[in-house]
One Martini backbone bead per residue (centre of mass of N, CA, C, O) as a GRO file, in nm:
protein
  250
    1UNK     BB    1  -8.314  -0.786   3.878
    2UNK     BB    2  -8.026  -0.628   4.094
    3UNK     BB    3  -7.715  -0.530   4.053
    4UNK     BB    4  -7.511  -0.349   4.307
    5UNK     BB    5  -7.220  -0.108   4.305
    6UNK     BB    6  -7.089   0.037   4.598
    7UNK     BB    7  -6.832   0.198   4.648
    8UNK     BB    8  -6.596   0.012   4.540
    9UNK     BB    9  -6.276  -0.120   4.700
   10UNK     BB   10  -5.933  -0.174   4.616
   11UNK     BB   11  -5.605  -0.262   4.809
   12UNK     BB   12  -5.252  -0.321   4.746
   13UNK     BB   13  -5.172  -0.150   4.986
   14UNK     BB   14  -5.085   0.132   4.771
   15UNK     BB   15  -5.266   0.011   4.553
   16UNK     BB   16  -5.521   0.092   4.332
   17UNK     BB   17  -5.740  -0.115   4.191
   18UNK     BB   18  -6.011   0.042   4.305
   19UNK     BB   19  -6.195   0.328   4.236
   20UNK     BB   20  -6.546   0.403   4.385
   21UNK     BB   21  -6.725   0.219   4.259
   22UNK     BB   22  -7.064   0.229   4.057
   23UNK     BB   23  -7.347   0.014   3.959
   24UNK     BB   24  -7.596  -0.101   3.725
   25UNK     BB   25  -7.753  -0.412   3.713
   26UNK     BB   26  -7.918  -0.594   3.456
   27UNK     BB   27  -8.062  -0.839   3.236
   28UNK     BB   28  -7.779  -0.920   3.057
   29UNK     BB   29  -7.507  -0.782   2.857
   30UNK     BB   30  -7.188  -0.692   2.969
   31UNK     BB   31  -6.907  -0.495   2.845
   32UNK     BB   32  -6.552  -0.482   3.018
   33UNK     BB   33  -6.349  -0.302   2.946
   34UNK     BB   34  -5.987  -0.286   2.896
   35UNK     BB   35  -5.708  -0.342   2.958
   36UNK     BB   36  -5.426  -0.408   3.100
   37UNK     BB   37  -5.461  -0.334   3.429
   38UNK     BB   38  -5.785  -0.192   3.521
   39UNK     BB   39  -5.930  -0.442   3.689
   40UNK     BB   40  -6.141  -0.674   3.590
   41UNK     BB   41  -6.031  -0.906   3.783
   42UNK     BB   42  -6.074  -0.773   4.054
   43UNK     BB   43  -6.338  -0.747   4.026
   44UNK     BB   44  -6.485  -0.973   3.949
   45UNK     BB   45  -6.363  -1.145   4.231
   46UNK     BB   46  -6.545  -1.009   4.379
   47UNK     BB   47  -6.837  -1.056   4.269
   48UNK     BB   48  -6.769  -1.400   4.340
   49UNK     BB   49  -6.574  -1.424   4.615
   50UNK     BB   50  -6.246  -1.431   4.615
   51UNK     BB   51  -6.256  -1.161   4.709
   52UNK     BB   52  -6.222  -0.859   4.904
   53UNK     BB   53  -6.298  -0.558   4.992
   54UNK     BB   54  -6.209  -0.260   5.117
   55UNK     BB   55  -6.505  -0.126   5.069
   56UNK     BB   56  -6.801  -0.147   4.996
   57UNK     BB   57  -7.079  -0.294   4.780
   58UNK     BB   58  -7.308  -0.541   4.744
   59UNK     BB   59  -7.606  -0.542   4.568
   60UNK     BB   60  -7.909  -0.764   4.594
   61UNK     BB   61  -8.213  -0.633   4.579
   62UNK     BB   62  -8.045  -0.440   4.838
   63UNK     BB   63  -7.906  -0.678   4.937
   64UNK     BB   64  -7.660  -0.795   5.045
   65UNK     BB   65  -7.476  -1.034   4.974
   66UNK     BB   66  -7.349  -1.118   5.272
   67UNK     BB   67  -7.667  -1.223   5.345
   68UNK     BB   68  -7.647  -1.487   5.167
   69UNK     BB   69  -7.410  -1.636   5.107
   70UNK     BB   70  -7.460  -1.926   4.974
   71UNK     BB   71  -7.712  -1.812   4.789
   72UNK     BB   72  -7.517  -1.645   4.596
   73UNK     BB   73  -7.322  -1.878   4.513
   74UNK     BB   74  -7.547  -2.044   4.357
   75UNK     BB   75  -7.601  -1.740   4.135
   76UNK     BB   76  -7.320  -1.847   4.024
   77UNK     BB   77  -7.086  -1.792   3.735
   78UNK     BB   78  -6.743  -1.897   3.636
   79UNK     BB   79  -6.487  -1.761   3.436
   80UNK     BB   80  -6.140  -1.786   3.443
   81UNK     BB   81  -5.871  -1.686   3.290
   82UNK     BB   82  -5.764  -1.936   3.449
   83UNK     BB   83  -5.648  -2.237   3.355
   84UNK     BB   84  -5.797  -2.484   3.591
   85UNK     BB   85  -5.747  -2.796   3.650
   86UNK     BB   86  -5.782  -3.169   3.632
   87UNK     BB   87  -5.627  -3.347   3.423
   88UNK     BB   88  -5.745  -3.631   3.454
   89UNK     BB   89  -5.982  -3.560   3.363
   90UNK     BB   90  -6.261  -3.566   3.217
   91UNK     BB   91  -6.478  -3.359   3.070
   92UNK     BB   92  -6.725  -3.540   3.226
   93UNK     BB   93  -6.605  -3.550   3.493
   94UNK     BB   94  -6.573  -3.246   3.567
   95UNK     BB   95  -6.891  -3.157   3.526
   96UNK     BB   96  -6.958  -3.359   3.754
   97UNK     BB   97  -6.824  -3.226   3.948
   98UNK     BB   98  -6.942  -2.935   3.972
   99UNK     BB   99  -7.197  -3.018   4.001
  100UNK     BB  100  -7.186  -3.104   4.323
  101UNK     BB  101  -7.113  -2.845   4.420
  102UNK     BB  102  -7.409  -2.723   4.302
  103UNK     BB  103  -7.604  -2.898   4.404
  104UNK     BB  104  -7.701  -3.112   4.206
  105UNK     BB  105  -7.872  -3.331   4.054
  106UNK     BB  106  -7.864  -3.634   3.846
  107UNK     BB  107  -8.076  -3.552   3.615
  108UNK     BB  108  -7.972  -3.268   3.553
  109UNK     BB  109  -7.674  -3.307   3.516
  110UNK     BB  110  -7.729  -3.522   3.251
  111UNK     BB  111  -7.906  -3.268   3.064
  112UNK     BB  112  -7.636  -3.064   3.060
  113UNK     BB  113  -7.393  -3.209   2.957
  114UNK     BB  114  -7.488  -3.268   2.716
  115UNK     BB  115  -7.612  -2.976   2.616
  116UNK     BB  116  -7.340  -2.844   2.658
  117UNK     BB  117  -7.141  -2.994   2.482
  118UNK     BB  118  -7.277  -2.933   2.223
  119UNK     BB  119  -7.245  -2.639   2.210
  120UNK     BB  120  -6.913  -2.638   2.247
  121UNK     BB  121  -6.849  -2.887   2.076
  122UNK     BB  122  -6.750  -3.182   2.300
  123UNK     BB  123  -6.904  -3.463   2.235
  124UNK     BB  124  -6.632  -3.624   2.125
  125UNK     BB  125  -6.478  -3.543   2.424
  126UNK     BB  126  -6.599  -3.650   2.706
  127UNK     BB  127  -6.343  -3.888   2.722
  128UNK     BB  128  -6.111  -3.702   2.761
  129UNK     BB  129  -5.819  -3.578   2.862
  130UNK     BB  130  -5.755  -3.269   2.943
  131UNK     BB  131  -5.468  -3.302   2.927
  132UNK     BB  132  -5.520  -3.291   2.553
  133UNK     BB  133  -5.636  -3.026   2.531
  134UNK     BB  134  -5.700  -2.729   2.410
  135UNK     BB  135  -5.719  -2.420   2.464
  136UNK     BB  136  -5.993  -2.406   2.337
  137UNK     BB  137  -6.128  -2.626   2.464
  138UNK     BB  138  -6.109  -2.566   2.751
  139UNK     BB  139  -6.250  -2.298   2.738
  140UNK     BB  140  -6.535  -2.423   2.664
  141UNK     BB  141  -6.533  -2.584   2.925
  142UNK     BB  142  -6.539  -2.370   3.122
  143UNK     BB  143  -6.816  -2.258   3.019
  144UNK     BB  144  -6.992  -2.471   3.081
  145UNK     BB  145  -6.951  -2.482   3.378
  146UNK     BB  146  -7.113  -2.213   3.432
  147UNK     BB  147  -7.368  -2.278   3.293
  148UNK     BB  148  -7.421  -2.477   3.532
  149UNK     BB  149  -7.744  -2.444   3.691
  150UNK     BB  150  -7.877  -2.173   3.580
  151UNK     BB  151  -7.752  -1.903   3.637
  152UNK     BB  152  -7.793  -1.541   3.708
  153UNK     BB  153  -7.508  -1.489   3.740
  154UNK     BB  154  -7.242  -1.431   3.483
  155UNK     BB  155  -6.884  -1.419   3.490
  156UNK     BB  156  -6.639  -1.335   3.236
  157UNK     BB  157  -6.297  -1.406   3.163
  158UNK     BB  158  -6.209  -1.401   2.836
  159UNK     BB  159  -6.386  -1.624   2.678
  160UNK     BB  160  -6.230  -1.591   2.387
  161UNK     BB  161  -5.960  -1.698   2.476
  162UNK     BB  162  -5.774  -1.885   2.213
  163UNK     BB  163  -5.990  -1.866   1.983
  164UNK     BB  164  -6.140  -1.904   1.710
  165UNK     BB  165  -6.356  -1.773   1.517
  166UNK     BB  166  -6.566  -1.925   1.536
  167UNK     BB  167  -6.578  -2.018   1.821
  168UNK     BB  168  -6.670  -1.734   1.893
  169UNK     BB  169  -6.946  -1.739   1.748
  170UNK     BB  170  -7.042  -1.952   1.960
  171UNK     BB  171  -7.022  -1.795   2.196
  172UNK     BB  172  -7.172  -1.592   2.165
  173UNK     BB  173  -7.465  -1.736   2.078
  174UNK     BB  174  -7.466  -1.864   2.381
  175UNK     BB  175  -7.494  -1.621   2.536
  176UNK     BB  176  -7.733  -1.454   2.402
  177UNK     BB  177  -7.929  -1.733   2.450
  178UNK     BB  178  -7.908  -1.701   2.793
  179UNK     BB  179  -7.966  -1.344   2.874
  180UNK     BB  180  -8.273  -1.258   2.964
  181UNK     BB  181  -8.200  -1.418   3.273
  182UNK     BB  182  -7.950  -1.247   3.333
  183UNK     BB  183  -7.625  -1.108   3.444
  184UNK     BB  184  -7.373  -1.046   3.201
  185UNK     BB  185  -7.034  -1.046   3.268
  186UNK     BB  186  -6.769  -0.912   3.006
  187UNK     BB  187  -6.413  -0.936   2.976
  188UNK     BB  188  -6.213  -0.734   2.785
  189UNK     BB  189  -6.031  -0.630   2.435
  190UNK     BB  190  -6.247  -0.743   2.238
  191UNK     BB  191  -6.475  -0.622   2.085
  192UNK     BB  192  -6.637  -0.847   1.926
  193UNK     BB  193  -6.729  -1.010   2.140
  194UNK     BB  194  -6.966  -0.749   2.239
  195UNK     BB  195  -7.060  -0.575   2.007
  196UNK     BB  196  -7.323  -0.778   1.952
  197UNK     BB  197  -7.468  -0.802   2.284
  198UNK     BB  198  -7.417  -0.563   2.447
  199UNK     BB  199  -7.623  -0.331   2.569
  200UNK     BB  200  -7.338  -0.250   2.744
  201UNK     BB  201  -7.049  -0.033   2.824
  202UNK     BB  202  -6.754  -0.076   3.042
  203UNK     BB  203  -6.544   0.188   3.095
  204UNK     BB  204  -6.192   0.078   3.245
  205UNK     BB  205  -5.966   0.262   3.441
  206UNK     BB  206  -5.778   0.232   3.667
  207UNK     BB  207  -5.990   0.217   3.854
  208UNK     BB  208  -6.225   0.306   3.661
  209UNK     BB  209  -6.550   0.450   3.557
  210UNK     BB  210  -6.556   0.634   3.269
  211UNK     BB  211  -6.781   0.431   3.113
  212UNK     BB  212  -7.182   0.362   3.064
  213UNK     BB  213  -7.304   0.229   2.790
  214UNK     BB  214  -7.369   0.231   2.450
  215UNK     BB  215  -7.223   0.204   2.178
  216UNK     BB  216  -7.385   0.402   1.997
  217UNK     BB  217  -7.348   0.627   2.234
  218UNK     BB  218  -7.035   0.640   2.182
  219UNK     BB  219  -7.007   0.695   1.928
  220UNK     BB  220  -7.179   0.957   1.896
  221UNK     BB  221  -6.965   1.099   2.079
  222UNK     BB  222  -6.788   1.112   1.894
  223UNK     BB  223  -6.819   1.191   1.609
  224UNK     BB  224  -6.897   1.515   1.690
  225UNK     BB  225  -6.584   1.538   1.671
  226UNK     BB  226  -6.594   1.340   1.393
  227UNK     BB  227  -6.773   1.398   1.153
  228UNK     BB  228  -6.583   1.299   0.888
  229UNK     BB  229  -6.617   1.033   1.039
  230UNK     BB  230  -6.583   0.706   1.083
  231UNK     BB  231  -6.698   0.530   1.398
  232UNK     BB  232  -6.631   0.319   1.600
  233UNK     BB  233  -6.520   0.105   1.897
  234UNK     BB  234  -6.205   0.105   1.844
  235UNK     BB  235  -6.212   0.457   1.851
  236UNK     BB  236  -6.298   0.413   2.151
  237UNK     BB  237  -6.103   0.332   2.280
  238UNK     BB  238  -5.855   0.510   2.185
  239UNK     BB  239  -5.985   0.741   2.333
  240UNK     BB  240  -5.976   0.636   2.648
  241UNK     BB  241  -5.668   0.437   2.600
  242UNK     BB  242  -5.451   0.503   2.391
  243UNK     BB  243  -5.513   0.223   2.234
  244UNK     BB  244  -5.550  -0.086   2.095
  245UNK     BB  245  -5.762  -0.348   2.030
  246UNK     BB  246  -5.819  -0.688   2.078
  247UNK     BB  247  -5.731  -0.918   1.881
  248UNK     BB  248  -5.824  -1.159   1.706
  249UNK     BB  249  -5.734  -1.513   1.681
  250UNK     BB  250  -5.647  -1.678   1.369
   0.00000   0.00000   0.00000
């Protein structure tokens, strides 16, 4: 599976806020680094066809996105930035609405619904009300949701935002866990989401994609200009984007 992104451009107006994307995914995690308003989630909102693009194509398979219709939102999981629930469901009420959108059968949602409360940690909440739930929980929320019906592109807006160190090493390993058949792009600012799970980063900036590569390679391309220091993924960050990346939540 290879999913291609073309020539892609975004336009509100006179700004531009995607400037003639090109790169190719391909089933792994990758991580798409950038500051706030670098366009990340305005690209994600394209990948899963909630915005429409100005310019370029989205190709799976060599064949546009636009020719798969519903059969390509099929293949799509989406945790997006913003949480909005409906406040009076419980988790596992939400949880089985997602799931009649996605089109599964009865069987399928009652063993994904139970094995996935599991690993988010929310199975002693699954009778509780959205609305009682901490932003932590949303979020872990969001991502079940996400990963129902066995996604083979899973998009993540900032999936660690809001949680507790253990909590993002949780979300970490069950990405990770589920990655060999997928391709998954994780937008952050958080270094640590991604670095160690994700094959490739794609550094975004102002609407441009300035850097794709392994962190190892990103690492050592820095290095060689700074010989005689100790190069890590956050002065890769500071060297791009001219600021510090963002920390983990205490």
């Amino acid at each position: 599976m290879e999913l291609k992104i073309y020539n892609l451009s975004k336009s509100y107006g006179d700004k531009l806020a995607l400037d003639h994307i090109s790169l190719s995914l391909t089933p792994g995690v990758y991580g798409l680094l950038g500051p706030n308003g670098a366009g990340k989630s305005t690209f994600m909102n394209i990948l899963v066809g909630n915005l429409p693009q100005t310019s370029g194509d989205i190709l799976l398979n060599d064949r546009s996105v636009s020719d798969f219709g519903q059969e390509y939102r099929k293949l799509l999981g989406y945790m997006p930035q913003q949480q909005i629930f409906y406040s009076f469901f419980t988790a596992r009420r939400f949880l089985e609405y997602m799931a009649v959108l996605k089109g599964m059968n009865v069987k399928q949602t009652e063993e994904e619904i139970e094995w996935l409360l599991e690993r988010v940690e929310l199975t002693e909440h699954a009778e509780q009300k959205i609305r009682t739930f901490s932003g932590g929980m949303k979020q872990r929320l969001l991502l079940a949701q996400a990963l129902m019906g066995n996604p083979k592109i899973l998009v993540l807006d900032e999936p660690s935002a809001g949680l507790d160190p253990k909590q993002r090493i949780l979300v970490r390993k069950l990405i990770s866990e589920v990655a060999s058949d997928k391709i998954i792009l994780i937008a952050t600012h958080v270094i640590s989401d991604v670095e160690s799970i994700a094959k490739e980063l794609i550094l975004l900036k102002n609407g441009h994609i300035i850097r794709k590569d392994t962190g190892e390679t990103l690492i050592q391309k820095l290095k060689t200009q700074n010989s005689e220091k100790k190069i890590t993924l956050e002065d890769v960050y500071m060297h791009y984007f001219g600021e510090k990346a963002g920390q983990e939540d205490a």
